[in-house]
NUMI-625922 format. One record per residue (C-alpha): residue number from 1; residue in three letters; x, z, y. Coordinates in Angstrom, 2 decimals. Layout:
REM residues N
PT   resi   resn        px        pz        py
PT    NUM    Ala         X         Z         Y
...
END
This chain:
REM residues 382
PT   resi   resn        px        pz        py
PT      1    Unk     39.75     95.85    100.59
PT      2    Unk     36.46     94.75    102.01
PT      3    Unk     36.87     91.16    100.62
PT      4    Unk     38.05     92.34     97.52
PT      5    Unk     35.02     94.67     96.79
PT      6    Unk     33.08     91.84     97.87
PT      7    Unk     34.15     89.83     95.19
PT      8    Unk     33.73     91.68     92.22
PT      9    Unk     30.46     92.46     93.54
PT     10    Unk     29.77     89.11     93.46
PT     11    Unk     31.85     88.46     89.71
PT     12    Unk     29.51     91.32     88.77
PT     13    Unk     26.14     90.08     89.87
PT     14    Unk     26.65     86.32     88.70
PT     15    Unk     27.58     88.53     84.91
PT     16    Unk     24.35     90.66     85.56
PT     17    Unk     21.83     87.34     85.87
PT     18    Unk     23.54     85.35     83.37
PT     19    Unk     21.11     83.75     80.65
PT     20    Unk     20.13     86.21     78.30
PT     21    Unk     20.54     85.40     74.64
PT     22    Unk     17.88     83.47     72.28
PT     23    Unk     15.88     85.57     70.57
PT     24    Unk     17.28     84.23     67.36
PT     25    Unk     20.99     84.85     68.32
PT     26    Unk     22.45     87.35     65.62
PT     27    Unk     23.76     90.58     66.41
PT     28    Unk     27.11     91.89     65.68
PT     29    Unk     27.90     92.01     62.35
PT     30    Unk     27.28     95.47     60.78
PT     31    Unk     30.62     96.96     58.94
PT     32    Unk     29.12     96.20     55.25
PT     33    Unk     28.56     92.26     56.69
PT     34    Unk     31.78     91.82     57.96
PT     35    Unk     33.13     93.50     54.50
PT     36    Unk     31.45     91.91     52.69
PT     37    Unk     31.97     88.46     53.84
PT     38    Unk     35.73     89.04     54.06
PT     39    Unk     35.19     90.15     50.15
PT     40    Unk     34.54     86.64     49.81
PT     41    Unk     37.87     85.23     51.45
PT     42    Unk     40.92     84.81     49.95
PT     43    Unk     43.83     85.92     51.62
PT     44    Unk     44.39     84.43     54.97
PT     45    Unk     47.91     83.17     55.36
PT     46    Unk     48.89     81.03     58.23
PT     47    Unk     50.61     80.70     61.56
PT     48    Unk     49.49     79.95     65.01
PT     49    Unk     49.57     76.15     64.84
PT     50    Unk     50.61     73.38     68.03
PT     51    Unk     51.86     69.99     66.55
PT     52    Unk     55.82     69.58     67.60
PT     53    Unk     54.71     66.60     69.42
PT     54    Unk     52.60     68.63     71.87
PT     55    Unk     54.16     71.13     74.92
PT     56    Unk     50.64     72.97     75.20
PT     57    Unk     47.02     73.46     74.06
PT     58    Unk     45.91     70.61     76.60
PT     59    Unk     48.05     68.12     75.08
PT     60    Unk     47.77     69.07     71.71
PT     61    Unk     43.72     67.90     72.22
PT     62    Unk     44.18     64.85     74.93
PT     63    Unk     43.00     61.30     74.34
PT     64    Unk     46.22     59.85     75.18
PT     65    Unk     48.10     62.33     73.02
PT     66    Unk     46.45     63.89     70.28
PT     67    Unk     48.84     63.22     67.02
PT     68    Unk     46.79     63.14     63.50
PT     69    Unk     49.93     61.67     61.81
PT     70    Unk     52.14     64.78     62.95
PT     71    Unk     49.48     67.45     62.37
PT     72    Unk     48.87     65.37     58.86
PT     73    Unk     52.21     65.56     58.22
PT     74    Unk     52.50     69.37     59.63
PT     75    Unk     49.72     70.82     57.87
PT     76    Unk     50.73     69.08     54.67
PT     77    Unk     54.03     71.22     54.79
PT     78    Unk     52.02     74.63     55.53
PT     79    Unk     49.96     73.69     52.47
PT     80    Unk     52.87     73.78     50.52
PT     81    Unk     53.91     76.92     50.81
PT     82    Unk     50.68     78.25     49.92
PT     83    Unk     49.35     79.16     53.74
PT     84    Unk     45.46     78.74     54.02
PT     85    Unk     44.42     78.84     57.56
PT     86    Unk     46.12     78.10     61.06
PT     87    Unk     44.93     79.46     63.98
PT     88    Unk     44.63     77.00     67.10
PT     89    Unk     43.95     77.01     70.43
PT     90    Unk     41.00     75.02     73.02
PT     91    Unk     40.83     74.65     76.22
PT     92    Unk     37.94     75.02     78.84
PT     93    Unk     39.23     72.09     80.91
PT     94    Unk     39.58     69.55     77.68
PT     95    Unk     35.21     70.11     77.39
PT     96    Unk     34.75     70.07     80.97
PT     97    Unk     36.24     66.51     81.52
PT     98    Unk     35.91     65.19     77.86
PT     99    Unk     33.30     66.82     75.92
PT    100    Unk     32.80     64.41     73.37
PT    101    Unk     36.28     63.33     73.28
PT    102    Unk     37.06     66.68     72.47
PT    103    Unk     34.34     67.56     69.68
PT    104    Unk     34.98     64.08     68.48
PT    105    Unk     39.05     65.13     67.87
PT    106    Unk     38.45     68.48     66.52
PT    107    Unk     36.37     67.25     63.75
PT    108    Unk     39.07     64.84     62.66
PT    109    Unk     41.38     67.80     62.99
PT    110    Unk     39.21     69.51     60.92
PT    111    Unk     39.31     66.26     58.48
PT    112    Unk     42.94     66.76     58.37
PT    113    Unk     42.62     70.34     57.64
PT    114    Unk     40.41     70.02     55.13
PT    115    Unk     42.21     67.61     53.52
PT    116    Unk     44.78     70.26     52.90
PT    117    Unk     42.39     72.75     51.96
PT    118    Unk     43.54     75.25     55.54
PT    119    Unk     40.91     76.40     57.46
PT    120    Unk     40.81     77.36     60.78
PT    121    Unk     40.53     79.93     63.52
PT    122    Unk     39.61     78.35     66.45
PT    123    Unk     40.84     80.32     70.50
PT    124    Unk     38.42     79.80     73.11
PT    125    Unk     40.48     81.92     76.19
PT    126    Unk     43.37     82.73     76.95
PT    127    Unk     45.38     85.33     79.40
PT    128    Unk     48.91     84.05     78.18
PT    129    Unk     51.12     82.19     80.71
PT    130    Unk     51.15     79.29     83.72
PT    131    Unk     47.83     80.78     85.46
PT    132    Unk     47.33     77.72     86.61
PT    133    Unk     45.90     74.62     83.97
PT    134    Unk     45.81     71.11     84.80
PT    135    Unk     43.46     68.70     83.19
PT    136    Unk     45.24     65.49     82.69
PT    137    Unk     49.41     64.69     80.76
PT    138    Unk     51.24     67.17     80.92
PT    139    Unk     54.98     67.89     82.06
PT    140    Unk     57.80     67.32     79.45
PT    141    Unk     59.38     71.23     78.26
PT    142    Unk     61.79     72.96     80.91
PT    143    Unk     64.86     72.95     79.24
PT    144    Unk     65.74     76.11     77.13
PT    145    Unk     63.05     77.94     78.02
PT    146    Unk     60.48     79.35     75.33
PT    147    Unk     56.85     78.12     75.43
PT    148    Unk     57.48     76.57     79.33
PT    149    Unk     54.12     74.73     79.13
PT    150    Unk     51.37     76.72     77.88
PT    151    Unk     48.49     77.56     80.04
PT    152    Unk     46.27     80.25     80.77
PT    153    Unk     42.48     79.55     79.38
PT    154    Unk     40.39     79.35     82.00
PT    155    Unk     43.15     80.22     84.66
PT    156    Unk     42.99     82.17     87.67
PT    157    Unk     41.17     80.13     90.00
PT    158    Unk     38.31     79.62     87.56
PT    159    Unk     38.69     83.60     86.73
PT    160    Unk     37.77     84.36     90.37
PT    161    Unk     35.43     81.93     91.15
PT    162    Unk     31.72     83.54     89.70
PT    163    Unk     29.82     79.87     91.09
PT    164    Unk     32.14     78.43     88.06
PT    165    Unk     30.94     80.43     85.18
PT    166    Unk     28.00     78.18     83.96
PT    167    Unk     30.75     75.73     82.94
PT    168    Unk     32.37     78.43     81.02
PT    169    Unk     29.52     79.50     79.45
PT    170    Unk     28.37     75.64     78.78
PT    171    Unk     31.78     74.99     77.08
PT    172    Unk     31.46     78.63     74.83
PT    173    Unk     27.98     77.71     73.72
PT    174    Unk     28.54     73.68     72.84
PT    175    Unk     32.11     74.02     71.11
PT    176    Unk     30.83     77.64     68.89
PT    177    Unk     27.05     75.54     68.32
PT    178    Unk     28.80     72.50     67.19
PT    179    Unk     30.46     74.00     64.39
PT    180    Unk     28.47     76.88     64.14
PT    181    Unk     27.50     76.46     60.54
PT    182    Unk     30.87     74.34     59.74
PT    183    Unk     32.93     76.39     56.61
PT    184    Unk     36.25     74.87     57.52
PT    185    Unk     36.28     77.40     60.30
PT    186    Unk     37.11     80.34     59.06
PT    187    Unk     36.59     82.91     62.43
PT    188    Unk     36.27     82.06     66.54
PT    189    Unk     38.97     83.96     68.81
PT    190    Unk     37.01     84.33     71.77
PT    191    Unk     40.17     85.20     73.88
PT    192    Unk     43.83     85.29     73.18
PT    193    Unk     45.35     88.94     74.64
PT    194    Unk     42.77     89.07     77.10
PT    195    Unk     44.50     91.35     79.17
PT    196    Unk     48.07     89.96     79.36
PT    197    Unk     49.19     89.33     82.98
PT    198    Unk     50.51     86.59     81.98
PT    199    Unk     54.22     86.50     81.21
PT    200    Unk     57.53     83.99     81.86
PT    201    Unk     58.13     83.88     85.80
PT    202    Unk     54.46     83.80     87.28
PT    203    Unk     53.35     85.99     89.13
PT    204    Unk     50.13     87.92     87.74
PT    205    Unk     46.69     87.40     89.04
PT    206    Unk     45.66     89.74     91.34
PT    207    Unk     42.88     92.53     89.89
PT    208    Unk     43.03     89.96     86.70
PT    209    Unk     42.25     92.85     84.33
PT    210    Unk     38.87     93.42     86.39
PT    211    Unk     37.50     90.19     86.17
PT    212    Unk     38.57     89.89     82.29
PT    213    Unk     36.93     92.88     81.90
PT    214    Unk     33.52     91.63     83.38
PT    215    Unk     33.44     88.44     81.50
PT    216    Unk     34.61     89.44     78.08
PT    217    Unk     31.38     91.00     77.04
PT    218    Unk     29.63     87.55     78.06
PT    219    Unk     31.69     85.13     76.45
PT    220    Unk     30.92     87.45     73.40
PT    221    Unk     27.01     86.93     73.97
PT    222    Unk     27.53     83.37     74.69
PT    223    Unk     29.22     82.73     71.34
PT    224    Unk     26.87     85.06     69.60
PT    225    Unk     23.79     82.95     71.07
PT    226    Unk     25.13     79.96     68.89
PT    227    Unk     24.39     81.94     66.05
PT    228    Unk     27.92     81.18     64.37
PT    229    Unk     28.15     81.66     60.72
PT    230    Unk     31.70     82.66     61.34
PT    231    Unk     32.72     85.85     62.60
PT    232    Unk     33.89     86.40     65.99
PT    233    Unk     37.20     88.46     66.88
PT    234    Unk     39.32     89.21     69.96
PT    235    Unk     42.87     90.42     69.06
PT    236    Unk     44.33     94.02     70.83
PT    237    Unk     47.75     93.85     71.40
PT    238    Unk     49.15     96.82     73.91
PT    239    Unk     48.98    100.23     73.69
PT    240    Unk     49.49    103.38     71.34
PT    241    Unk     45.87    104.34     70.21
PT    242    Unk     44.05    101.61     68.98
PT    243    Unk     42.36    104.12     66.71
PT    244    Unk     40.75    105.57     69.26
PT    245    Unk     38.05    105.02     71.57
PT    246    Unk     38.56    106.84     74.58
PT    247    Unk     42.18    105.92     74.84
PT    248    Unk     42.27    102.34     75.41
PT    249    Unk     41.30     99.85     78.47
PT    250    Unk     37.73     98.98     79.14
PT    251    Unk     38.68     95.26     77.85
PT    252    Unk     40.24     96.86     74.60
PT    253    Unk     37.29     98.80     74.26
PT    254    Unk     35.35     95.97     74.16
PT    255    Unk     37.45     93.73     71.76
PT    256    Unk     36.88     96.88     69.40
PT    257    Unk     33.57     96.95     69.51
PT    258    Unk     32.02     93.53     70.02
PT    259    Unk     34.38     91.73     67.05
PT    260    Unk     32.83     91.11     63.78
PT    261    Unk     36.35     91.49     62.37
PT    262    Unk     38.88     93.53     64.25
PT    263    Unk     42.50     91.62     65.42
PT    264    Unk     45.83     92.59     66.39
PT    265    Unk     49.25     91.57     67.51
PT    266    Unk     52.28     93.44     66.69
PT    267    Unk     55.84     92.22     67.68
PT    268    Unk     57.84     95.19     65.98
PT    269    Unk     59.49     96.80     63.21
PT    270    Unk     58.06     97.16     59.90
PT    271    Unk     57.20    101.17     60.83
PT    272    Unk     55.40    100.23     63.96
PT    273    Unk     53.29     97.75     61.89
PT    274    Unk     51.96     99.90     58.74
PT    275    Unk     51.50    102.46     61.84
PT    276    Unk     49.57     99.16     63.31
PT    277    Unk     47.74     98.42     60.35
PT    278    Unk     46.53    101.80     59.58
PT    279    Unk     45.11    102.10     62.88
PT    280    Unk     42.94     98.97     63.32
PT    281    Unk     41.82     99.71     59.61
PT    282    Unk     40.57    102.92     61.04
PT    283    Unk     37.61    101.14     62.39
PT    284    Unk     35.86    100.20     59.10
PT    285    Unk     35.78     96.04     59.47
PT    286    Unk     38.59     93.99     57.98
PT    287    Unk     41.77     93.28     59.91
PT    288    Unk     43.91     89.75     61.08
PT    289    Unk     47.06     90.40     62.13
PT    290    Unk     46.38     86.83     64.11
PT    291    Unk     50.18     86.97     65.80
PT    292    Unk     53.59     89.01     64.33
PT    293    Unk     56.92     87.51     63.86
PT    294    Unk     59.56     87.07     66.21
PT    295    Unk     63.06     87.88     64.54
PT    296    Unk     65.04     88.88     67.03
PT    297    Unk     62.09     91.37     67.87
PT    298    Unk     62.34     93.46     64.77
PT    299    Unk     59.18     91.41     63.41
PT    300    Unk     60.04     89.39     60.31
PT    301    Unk     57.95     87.92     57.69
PT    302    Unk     60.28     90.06     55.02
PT    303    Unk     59.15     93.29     57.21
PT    304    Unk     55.68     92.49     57.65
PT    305    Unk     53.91     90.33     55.23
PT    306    Unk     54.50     92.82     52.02
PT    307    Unk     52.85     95.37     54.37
PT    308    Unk     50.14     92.99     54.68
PT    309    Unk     49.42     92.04     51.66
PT    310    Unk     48.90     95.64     50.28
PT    311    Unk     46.34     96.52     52.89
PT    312    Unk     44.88     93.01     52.38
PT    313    Unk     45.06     91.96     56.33
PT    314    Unk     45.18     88.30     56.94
PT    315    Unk     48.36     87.47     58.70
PT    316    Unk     49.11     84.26     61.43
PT    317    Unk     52.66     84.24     62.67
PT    318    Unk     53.58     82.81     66.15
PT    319    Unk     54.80     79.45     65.70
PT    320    Unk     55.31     76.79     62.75
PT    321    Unk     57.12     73.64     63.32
PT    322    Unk     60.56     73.08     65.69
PT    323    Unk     58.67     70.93     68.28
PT    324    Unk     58.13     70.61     72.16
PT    325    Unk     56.88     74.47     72.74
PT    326    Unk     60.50     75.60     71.76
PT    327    Unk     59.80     79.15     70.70
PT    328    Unk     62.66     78.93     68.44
PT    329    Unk     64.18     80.32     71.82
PT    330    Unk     63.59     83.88     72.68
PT    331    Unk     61.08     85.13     75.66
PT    332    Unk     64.38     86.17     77.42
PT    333    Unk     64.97     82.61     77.76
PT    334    Unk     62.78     82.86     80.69
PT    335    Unk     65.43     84.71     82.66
PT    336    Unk     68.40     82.93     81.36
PT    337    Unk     67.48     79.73     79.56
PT    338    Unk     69.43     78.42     76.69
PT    339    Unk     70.62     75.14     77.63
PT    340    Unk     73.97     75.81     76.43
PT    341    Unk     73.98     77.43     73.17
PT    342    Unk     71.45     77.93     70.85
PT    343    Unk     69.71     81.77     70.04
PT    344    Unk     72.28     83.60     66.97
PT    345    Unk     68.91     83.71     64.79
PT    346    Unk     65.02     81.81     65.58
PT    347    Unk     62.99     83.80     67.34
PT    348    Unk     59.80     82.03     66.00
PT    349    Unk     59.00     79.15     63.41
PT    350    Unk     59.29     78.29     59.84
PT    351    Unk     59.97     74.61     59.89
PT    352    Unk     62.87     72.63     61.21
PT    353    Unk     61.69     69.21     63.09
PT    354    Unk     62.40     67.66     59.91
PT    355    Unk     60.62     69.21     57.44
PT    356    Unk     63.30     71.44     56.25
PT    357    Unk     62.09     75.93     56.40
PT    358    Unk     64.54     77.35     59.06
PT    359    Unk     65.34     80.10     56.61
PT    360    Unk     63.86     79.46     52.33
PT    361    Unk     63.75     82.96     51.23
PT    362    Unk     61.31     83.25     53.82
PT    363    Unk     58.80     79.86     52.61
PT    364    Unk     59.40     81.30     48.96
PT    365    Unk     58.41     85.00     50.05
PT    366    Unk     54.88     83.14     52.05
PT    367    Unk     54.32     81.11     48.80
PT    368    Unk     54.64     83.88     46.48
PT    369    Unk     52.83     86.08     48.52
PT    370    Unk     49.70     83.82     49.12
PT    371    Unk     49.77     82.82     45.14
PT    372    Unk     49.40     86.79     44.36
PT    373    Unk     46.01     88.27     43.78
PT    374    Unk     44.50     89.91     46.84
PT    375    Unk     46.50     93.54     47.03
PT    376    Unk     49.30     92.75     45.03
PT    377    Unk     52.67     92.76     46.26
PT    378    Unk     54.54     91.11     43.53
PT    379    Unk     57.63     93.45     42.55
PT    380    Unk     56.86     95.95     44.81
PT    381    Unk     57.12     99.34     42.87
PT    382    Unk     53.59    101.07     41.89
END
């Protein structure tokens, strides 16, 4: 108890002195900024995007790995259907032992991108699986088993240690000030489900949910001190009140309050959603549903996306493309992995490997959706 005390105390203290914002950095957006800048967007459309060729965030951005021809090729097919945006994750070791490498990749991603006229919402953090990262190639899939590869963002050893933080907060304030003023990104996720325990077999981080909650607010300010022209946003994703205040988590409380633009996650029926939707609206700023989507959930893009579209909240479904992540396969897959038959139905993605939509009335439901006027469902009933 007495170590443990200790070091939050110390977490708390390294938080306490850290380097106080420019006096130029902006402020949180005010509601009527946020509204009025999202005014200005067309509907966001997308997925959460990994090339097939790449098992996690780390590979996905290594030298020896990165794969312009596949995300060419990738993004070229989410253009198609009329999706605008992808949202894709960093990592805190890829600046830390390749800074420049890293910047220097991202803006040909961006090229790419661009190319295809997406834009994108960069992920800074991230609570969500293997708590512990390693710099470097990474291991081939585990057979069957849905996302087996992805890392946690910075991991638990670098969540613990305060004497670490000035690399965290280097990495926050480089990557957001490099493309600070850049248009092809549409919004920074400063942390993906910030307080997830982390998921598949792992065991959680001990007191994880008080460190998050100490270093959330500051990887806020250190974004903010970049003076981004894009808005910042933290997605909630547990819970039953996200309408109000004094019912959720300190680290909920501050994705709430510190976003530009509010986020969520919802993995459910089409009921739970609009009650989803209705809640984070609630709040005044416009709303991302940044993941949704998994079929064998209840979440389906013929549930969700109408709902969407006529409160006009940009939508990102998990996965994209068939590829080395394999969340085609369920999370159960964890327990009991499916190396002898396949799932009945996808839990995630929209593309086979090949090119082909795993299901078309769901591409021709996206594409008509996105080609709508903001608000309009078309044939839904008035």
């Amino acid at each position: 108890m007495i170590r443990r005390t200790f070091l939050l105390a110390t977490v708390a203290m390294a938080l306490a002195v850290g380097v106080v914002a420019p006096a130029d950095a902006r402020e949180q957006w005010s509601k009527e900024q946020a509204n009025k800048w999202y005014e200005k967007q067309p509907w966001l459309i997308g997925a959460n995007y990994n090339p097939g060729s790449a098992v996690n965030e780390i590979e996905m951005w290594h030298e020896a790995t990165f794969d312009p021809a596949t995300i060419d090729k990738e993004l070229a097919w989410a253009a198609g259907i009329g999706m605008n945006t992808m949202r894709v994750f960093l990592h805190n070791l890829l600046w830390e032992n390749d800074a420049e490498g890293l910047k220097k990749r991202m803006k040909q991603f961006l090229d790419i991108a661009e190319k295809h006229k997406i834009r994108i919402m960069f992920v800074l953090f991230d609570s969500c699986w293997d708590p512990n990262p390693v710099y470097g190639l990474q291991s081939p899939p585990i057979p069957g088993v849905h996302n087996s590869r992805w890392v946690q963002a910075p991991g638990e050893a670098r969540l613990k240690d305060a004497s670490q933080y000035h690399k965290l907060e280097a990495y926050v304030k480089d990557i957001v000030g490099t493309f600070a003023k850049d248009p092809r990104i549409v919004v920074w996720d400063v942390w993906n489900e910030p307080n997830n325990k982390g998921g598949g077999n792992y065991a959680p981080t001990p007191e994880k949910n008080k460190y998050v909650a100490l270093l959330l607010p500051q990887v806020y300010e250190w974004a903010r001190s970049a003076d981004p022209t894009q808005p910042l946003t933290s997605g909630v994703w547990i819970g039953d009140h996200w309408d109000q205040l004094d019912k959720v988590d300190e680290i909920e409380r501050t994705q709430l309050t510190q976003s530009d633009v509010n986020s969520f996650h919802d993995y459910s029926w089409p009921e739970t959603f609009e009650k989803r939707v209705k809640q984070m609206l609630s709040h005044g700023r416009p709303v991302l549903g940044t993941e949704y989507m998994a079929r064998g959930n209840g979440s389906t893009f013929d549930g969700s996306l109408p709902i969407a579209k006529k409160y006009n909240v940009g939508m990102y479904n998990w996965g994209f493309v068939d590829g080395k992540t394999q969340t085609r396969l369920p999370w159960d897959s964890w327990k009991k992995p499916y190396t002898y038959d396949e799932p009945t139905i996808w839990f995630h993605e929209v593309f086979r490997a090949d090119g082909k939509p795993y299901r078309a009335a769901e591409t021709d439901l996206i594409k008509r959706l996105a080609a709508a006027p903001k608000g309009v469902v078309p044939g839904a009933s008035k």
